[in-house]
C-alpha positions in Angstrom: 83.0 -2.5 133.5 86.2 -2.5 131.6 89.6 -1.6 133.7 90.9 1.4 132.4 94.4 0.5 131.1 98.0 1.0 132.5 100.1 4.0 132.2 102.9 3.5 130.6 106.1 5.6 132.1 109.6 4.9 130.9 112.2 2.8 132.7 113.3 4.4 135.7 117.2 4.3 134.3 120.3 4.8 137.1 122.5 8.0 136.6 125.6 7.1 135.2 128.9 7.4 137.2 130.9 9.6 134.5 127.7 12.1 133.8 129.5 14.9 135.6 127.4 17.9 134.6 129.9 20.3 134.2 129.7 23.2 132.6 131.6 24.1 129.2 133.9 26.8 131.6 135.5 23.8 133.4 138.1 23.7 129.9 139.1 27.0 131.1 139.7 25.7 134.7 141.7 23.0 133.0 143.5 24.9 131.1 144.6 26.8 134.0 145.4 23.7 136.1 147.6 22.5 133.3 149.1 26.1 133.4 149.9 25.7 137.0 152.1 22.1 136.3 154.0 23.7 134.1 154.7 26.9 136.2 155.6 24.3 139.4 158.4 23.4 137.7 158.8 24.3 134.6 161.7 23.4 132.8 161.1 19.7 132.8 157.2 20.4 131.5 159.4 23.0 128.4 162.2 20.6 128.1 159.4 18.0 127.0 157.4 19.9 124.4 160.7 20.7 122.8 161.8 17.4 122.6 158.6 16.8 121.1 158.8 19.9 118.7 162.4 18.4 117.9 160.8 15.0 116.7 157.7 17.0 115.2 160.2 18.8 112.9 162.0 15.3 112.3 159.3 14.0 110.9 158.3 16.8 108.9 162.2 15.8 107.6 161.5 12.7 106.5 158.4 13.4 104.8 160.3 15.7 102.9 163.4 13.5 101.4 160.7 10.8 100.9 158.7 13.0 98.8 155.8 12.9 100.6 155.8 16.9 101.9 152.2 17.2 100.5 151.5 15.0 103.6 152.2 17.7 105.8 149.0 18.8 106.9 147.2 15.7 107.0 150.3 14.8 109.5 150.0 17.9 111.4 146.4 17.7 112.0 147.0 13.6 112.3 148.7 15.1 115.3 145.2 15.6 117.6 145.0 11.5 116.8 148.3 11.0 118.5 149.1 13.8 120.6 147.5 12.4 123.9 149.4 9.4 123.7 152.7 11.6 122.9 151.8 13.3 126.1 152.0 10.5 128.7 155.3 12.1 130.0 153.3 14.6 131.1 150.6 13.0 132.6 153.0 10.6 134.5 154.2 14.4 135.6 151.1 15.9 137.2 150.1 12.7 139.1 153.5 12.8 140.7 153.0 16.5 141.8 149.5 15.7 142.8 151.4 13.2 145.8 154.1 16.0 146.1 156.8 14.4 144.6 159.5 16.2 142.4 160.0 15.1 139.4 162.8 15.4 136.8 162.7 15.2 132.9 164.4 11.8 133.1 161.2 10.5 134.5 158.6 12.1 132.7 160.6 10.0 130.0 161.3 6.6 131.9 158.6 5.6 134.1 157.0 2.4 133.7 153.1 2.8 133.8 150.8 0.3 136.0 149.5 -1.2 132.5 152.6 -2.3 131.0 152.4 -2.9 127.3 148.4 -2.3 127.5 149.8 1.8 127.2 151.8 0.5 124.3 149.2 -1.4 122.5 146.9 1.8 122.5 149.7 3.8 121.1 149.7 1.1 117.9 146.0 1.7 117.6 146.2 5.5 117.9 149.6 4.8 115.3 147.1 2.9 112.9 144.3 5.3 113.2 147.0 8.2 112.0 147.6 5.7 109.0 144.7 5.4 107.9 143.5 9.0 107.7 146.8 9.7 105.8 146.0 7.0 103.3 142.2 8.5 103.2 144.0 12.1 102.4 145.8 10.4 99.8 142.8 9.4 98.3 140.6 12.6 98.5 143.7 14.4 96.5 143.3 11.4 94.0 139.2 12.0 93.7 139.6 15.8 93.2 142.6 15.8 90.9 142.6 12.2 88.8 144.5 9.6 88.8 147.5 11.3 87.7 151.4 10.9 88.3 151.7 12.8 91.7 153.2 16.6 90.8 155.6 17.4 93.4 155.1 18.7 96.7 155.0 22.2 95.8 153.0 22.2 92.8 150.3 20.0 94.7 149.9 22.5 97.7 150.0 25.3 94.6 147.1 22.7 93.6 145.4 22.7 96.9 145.8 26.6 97.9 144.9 28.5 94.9 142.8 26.3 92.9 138.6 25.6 93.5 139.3 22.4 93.1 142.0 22.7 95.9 139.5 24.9 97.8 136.7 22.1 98.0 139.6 19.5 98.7 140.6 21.4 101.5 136.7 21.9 102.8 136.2 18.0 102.3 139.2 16.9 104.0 138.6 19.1 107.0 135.7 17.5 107.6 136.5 13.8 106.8 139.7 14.7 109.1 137.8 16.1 111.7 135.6 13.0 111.9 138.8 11.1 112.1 140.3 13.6 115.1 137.5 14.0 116.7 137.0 9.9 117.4 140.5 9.7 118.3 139.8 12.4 120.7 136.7 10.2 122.2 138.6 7.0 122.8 141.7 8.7 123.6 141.6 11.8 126.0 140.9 9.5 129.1 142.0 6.4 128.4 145.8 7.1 127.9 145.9 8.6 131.4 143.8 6.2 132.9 146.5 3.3 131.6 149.2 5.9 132.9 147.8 6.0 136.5 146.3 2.4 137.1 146.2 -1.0 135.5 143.9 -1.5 132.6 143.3 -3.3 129.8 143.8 -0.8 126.3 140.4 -1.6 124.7 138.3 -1.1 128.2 140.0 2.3 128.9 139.2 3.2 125.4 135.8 2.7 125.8 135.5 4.6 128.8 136.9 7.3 127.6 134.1 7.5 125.0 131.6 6.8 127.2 133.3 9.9 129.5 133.8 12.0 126.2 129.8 11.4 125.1 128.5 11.8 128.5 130.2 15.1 129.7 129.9 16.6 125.8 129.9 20.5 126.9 133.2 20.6 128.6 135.0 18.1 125.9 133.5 19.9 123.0 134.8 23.1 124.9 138.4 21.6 125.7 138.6 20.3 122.0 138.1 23.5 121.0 141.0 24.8 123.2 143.2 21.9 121.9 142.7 22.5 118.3 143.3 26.3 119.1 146.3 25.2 120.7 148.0 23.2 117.9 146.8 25.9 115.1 148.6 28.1 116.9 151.6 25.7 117.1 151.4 25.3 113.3 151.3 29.0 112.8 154.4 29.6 114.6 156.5 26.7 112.6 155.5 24.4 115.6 157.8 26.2 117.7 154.6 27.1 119.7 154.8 23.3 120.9 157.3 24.1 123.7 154.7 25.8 125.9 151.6 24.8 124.4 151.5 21.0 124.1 153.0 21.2 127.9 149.7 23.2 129.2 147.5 21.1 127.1 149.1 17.8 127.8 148.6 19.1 131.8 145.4 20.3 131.2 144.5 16.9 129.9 145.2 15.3 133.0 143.0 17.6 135.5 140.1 17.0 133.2 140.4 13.4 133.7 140.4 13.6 137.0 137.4 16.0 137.1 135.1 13.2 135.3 136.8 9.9 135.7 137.3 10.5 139.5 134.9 13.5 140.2 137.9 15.7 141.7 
């Protein structure tokens, strides 16, 4: 008599330590904890997001005089790429308050992280990432309009706003640019506080923080959409928005890496 065969099962696999299970209204409990930071003591969390509004509007000054205004909002929506590493100030801030220390603008600015130049090195990737979607916005404008001698910076956003060729450009880009944003996002949201609270090597905290970001994708999806709310909202209001909101988000930020990295 033939032995009836095996039943097959699948692996038995072990939980992972980042799968959190969270629900998507944790971004608002983040949001509010970031809120909270900046209310503790305030003027050192607003002092930061208007030096950073300061250098936002310094760079949209030297796009200008180098002719290269029609960059401006590939750069402003570059600006989800680099904005958690522009926020390490704040970070550096709410780990402080968590261990009840005070702590004044001067070192939200000067601290020297556990990681060293590891914080710096992820900044250059972040910085190269920013590149290179600039360079692929460059190019989109080339497929959609020719290779043609570049108008001027207002008759190319004349280009982009009012014609259908502008209107698909605009469609295309936001996509190609929100692929760009939202891998930045992935490899970036934890890893940049991770190297600002404990000693890490760039490319390993980067890959947690994907595996973090994949593995808990309501609540990021959720707090992505309150970030990208957060910086249109900036953009609408000339940027001047920054002073308060990049604060609360860069706050926020923090808690919600404690929530998954650390389960707190």
């Amino acid at each position: 008599m033939l032995e009836p065969l095996p039943t097959l099962r699948n692996p038995d696999r072990s939980a992972s330590p980042y799968a959190r299970d969270l629900p998507a209204s944790s971004a608002a409990d983040w949001l509010q904890a970031g809120w909270r930071d900046v209310r503790q003591a305030p003027w050192s969390s607003l002092a930061y997001g208007l030096f950073l509004t300061l250098v936002s509007y310094a760079v949209l000054w030297a796009l200008h005089v180098s002719h290269l205004l029609y960059l401006a909002l590939p750069a402003i929506s570059g600006f989800l790429i680099v904005g958690p590493f522009l926020a390490i100030g704040l970070y550096e801030k709410s780990r402080r308050q968590a261990q009840g220390q005070q702590v004044a603008f001067s070192d939200m600015l000067a601290f020297r992280p556990p990681s060293g130049g590891q914080l710096a090195y992820a900044g250059l990737l972040l910085g190269l990432l920013i590149l290179f979607w600039l360079r692929a916005a460059d190019l989109l404008y080339a497929l959609f309009f020719g290779l043609i001698p570049f108008p001027g910076a207002e008759e190319a956003l004349t280009n982009v706003l009012t014609t259908p060729r502008g209107w698909a450009l605009i469609a295309t880009g936001t996509l190609v640019g929100g692929l760009f944003a939202a891998f930045a996002f992935a490899i970036s949201a934890f890893s940049i506080p991770m190297l600002v609270s404990r000693k890490s090597d760039a490319l390993t905290a980067m890959g947690l923080s994907f595996v973090m970001t994949v593995q808990n994708l309501r609540p990021m999806l959720a707090w992505g959409v309150v970030v990208v709310f957060g910086i249109g909202l900036s953009a609408v209001t000339g940027l001047v928005g920054l002073i308060v909101l990049f604060p609360v988000l860069g706050h926020g930020t923090w808690h919600a890496c404690q929530a998954i990295a650390d389960g707190q």
